[in-house]
N, C-alpha and C positions, 0 to 999 in steps of 0.2 A: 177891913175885911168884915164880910156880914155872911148872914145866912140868906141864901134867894128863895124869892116867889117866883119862881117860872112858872109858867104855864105846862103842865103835862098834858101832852097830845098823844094821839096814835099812829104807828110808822105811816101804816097805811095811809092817813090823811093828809101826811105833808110828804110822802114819796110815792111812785110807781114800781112797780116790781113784777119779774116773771120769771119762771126756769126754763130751761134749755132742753134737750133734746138729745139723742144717739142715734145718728144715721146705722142702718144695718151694717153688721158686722164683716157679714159675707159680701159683701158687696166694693171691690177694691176701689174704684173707683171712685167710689164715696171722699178716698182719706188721701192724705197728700197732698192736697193744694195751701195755697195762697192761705186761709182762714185758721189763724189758732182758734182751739177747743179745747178748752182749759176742764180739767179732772180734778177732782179732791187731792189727788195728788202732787197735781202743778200747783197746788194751793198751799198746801203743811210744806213743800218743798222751796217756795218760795221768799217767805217775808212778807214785810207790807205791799209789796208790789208786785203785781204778776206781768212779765213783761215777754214770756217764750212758755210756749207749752211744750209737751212731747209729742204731741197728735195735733195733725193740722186737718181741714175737711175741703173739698171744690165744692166750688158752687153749687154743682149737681148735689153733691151730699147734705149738705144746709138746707136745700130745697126740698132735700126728701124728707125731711123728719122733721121734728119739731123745736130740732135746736133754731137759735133765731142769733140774729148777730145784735149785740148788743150797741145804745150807744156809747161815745165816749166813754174812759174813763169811770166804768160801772162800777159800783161798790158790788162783789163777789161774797156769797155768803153761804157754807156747807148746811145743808138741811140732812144727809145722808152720815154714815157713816164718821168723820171727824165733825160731831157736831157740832155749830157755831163757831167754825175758823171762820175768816174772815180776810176779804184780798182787796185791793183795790189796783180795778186791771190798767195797763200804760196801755191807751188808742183802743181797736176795737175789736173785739174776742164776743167766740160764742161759747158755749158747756153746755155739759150735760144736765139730766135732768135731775141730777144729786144736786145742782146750784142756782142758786135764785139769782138774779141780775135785780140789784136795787140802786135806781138811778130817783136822786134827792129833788125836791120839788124847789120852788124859790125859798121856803123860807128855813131851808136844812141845809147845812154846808158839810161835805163831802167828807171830810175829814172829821168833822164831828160825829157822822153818823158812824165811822171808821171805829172811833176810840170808841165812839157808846157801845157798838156791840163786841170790843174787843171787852172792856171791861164787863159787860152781863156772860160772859163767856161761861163761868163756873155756873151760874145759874141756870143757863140752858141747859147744860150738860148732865145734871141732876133732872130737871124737867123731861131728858131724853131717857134719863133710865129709870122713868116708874112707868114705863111701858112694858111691855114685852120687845121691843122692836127702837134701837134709837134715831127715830127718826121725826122729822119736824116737817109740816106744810107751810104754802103760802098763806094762808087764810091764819097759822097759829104767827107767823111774823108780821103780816100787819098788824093784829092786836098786838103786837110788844108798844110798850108804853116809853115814851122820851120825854126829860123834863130839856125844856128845849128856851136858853137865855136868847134874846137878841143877836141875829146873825154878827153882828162885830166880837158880840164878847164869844160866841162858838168861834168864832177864826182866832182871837187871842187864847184861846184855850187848846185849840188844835195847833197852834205854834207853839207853847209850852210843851203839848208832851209827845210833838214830831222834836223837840230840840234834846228829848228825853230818849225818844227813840234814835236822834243821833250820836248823844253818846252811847249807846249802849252796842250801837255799828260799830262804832269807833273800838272800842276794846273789843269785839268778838273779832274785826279783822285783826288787830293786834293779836290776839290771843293765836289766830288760824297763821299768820306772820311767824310768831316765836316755835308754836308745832313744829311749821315745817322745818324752820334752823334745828331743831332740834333732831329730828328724825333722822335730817342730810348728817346731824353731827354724828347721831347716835350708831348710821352705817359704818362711816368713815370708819371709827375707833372701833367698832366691835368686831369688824373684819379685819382688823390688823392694817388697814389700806393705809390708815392716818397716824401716827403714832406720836403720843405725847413727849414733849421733850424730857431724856434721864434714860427712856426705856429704849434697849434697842437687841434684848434677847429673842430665841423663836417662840413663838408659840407650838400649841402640843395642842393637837384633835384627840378629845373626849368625847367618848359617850354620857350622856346625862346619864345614864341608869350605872356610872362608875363613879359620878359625884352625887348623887344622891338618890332618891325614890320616887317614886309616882305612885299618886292614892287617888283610886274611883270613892266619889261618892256618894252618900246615903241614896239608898232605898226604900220607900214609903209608898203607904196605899193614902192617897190628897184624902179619903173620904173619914179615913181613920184614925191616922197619923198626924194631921196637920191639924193646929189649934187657929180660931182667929183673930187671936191675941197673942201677945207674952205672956208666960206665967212662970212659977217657978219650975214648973215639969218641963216648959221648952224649950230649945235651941236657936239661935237664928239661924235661916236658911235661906243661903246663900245660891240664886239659879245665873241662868246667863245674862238676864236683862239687869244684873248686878257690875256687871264689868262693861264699860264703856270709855272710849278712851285711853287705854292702857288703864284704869284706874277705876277704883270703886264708886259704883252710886248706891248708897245703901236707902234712898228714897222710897222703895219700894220691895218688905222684905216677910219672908213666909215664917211660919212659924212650925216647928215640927216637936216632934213628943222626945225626950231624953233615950228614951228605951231603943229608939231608931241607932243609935250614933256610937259608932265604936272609940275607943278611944285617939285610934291613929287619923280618925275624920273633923277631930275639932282642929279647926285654924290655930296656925301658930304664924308669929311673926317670923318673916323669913319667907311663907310659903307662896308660889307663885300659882295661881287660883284660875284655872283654863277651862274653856267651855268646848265639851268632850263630843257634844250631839246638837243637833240645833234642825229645824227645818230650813237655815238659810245655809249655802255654803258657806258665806261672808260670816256665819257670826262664831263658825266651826274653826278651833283653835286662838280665840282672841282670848286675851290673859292678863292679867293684873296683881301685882306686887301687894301681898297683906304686909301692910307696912310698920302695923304695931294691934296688937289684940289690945280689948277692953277689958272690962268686966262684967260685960255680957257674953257669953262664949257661943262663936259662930261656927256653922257644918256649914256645906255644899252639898247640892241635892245628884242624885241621880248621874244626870247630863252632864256634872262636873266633873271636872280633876283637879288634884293638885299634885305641884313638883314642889320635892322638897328637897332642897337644896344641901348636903352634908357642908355645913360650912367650913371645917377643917380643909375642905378641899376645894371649894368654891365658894365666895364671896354671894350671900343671895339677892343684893340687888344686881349683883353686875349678872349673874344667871337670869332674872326676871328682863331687865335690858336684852337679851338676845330674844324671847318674846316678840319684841319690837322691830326687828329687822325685817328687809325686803328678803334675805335669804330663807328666814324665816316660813314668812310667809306663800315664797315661791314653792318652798317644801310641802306645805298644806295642800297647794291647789294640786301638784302633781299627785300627791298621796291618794286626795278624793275624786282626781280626775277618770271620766269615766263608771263611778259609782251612784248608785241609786239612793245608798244610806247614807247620809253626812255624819259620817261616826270616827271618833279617831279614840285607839284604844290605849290605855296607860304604855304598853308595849311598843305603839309606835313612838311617844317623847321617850322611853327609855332608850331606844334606839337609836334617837338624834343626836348624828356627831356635831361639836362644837370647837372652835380655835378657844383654847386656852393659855391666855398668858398667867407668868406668877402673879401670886398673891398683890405685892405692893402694885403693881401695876393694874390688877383688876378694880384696888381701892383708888385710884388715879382715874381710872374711867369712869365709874361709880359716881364719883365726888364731882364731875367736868359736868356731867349729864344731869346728876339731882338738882345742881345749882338752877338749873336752867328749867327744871322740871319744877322748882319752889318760885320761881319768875314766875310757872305759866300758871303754879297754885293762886297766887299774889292774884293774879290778872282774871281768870274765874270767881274768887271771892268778890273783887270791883264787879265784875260784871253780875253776880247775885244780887247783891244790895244796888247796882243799877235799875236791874228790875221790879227791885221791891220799893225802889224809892217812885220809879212809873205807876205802879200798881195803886202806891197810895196817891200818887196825884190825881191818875185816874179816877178813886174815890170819894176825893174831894171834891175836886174840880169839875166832873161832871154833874154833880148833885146841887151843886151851889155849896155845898157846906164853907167853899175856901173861894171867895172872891178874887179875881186879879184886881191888883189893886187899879191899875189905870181906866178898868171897866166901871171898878165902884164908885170913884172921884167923876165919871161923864153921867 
């Protein structure tokens, strides 16, 4: 292994590149044919490969605007809005004029150009916000700069970390695999439909507001209240883009002032943390099991709630699991169907009746369900350090710093 002398060149000098176009709106006839028209969001939607869009265009519409139909297998690059994603389309597709179509010259191979701007990804996306506006032209992607090895060792090097990128497929469909068993399992038992062997008493419909509580919470003025750090005067605060999954992402979290937060609003273990408001219907009632507090002590803002669960009477994972159901959420759509506001208020989860079985038998559901729930934990941490282990090859291996070794022995 050595460190490389490539040559650094400029995109624009060993690739062609153009953006696409938006036939009129008003115009139906424009949409619906034969020709996909691939959007930023067939893009972030997609993966490595864009191979179906939402919106297709006829001929007539292609004709009229300035979308263009790409060749081949075009490398797809976001200049608008999700800055520097990056697609590489299967056959031949045209876009809008948020996407540049960059098709490689002889002495740049396709997959390499792929990694290289999947890896400057963070750097353009900085690049895009000391603007006012984050957006990128054709004229700022040709000058991006590639240190560019010998087309053999960019094809040995785009087989490394496509092989990087195939395990990392490989557990996320595993992962999207065990979900869905789990889900099917999580119905079955929480409706009573399935019943574990031992138990064969009825169950008894509860209201939630007869097994425990529901708390709105905090209220803050962002300009006032909110710190842009931790300090000792703040709280963490907990909004909707925190619960994904059934389950916490605490990757992205606000900080609010002490003085905000009542006592009954700090998280406790047990509490089942619901998202009360949202502009999306889809993100109105999705909820997540606080599974154990730290010692950083957390609230939830505003648009949140939490059920808390009186344990003496309900076990609080096996309450956080009905969260999770199709009945559940058949319940939500009806609640907000036909309304303008996506708002559900403590009053309606206190309302919600629920099948309850005894005690031993809610820690028998609980326990079938978690198991399978630390599986899919297991299988998301692999697929973390998957990405991290990508990320640094990425770093290496496109810079020269890490030679392959069969390139450096030729």
């Amino acid at each position: 292994m050595s460190t490389a002398t490539w040559p650094t060149r400029r995109l624009g000098d060993i690739a062609s590149m153009g953006s696409g176009g938006t036939p009129s709106r008003t115009v139906s006839r424009y949409f619906g044919g034969g020709i996909p028209w691939v959007s930023i969001t067939d893009m972030t939607n997609s993966g490595k490969y864009v191979s179906s869009t939402a919106t297709t265009l006829t001929a007539e519409g292609l004709k009229s605007s300035a979308a263009r139909l790409y060749a081949p297998n075009v490398v797809l690059y976001a200049m608008y809005a999700s800055l520097g994603e990056v697609c590489v389309a299967v056959g031949r597709i045209s876009s809008s004029q948020a996407i540049l179509g960059i098709q490689p010259g002889a002495e740049l191979d396709r997959e390499f150009l792929y990694y290289h701007l999947e890896a400057i990804k963070p750097r353009v996306k900085e690049l895009g916000q000391q603007g006012t506006q984050a957006n990128l032209n054709a004229g700022m992607v040709r000058d991006f700069k590639v240190q560019l090895p010998p087309m053999a060792e960019q094809r040995k090097i785009s087989g490394a970390l496509r092989d990087a990128d195939d395990l990392i497929a490989t557990i996320e469909r595993l992962i999207a695999k065990k979900q869905a068993i789990k889900q099917g399992v999580t119905q079955q038992l929480l409706t009573g439909r399935t019943r574990l062997p031992g138990f064969d008493k009825p169950w008894i419909n509860r209201r939630l507001a007869d097994v425990g509580q529901t708390v709105r919470g905090v209220g803050y003025k962002p300009d006032i209240d909110l710190s842009a750090r931790r300090t000792a005067a703040t709280v963490d605060l907990l909004r909707a883009n925190n619960v994904q999954d059934s389950s916490l992402n605490l990757s992205d979290v606000q900080y609010v002032h002490r003085r905000r937060v009542r006592a009954d609003q700090y998280l406790r273990t047990g509490d089942v943390l619901i998202c009360a408001a949202n502009g999306s219907k889809q993100l109105v009632g999705k909820a997540a099991p606080i599974r154990a507090t730290g010692s950083i002590p957390q609230t939830f803002g505003a648009f949140m709630m939490v059920y808390r669960p009186n344990t003496g009477a309900i076990l609080p994972s096996f309450a956080a699991l009905h969260f999770q159901t199709k009945p559940y959420r058949d319940w939500i759509e009806v609640l907000l169907a036909g309304s303008s506001i996506n708002n559900l208020r403590p009053a309606d989860i206190a309302a919600l009746e629920i099948p309850l079985p005894e005690h031993e038998e809610q820690v028998a559901i609980a326990s079938a369900v978690t198991d399978m729930e630390d599986e899919i934990h297991a299988l998301r941490h692999r697929l973390t350090k998957a990405h991290a282990i990508k990320q640094g090859m990425m770093q290496q291996l496109l810079t020269g710093r890490i030679r392959l070794a069969a390139e450096v022995a030729s």
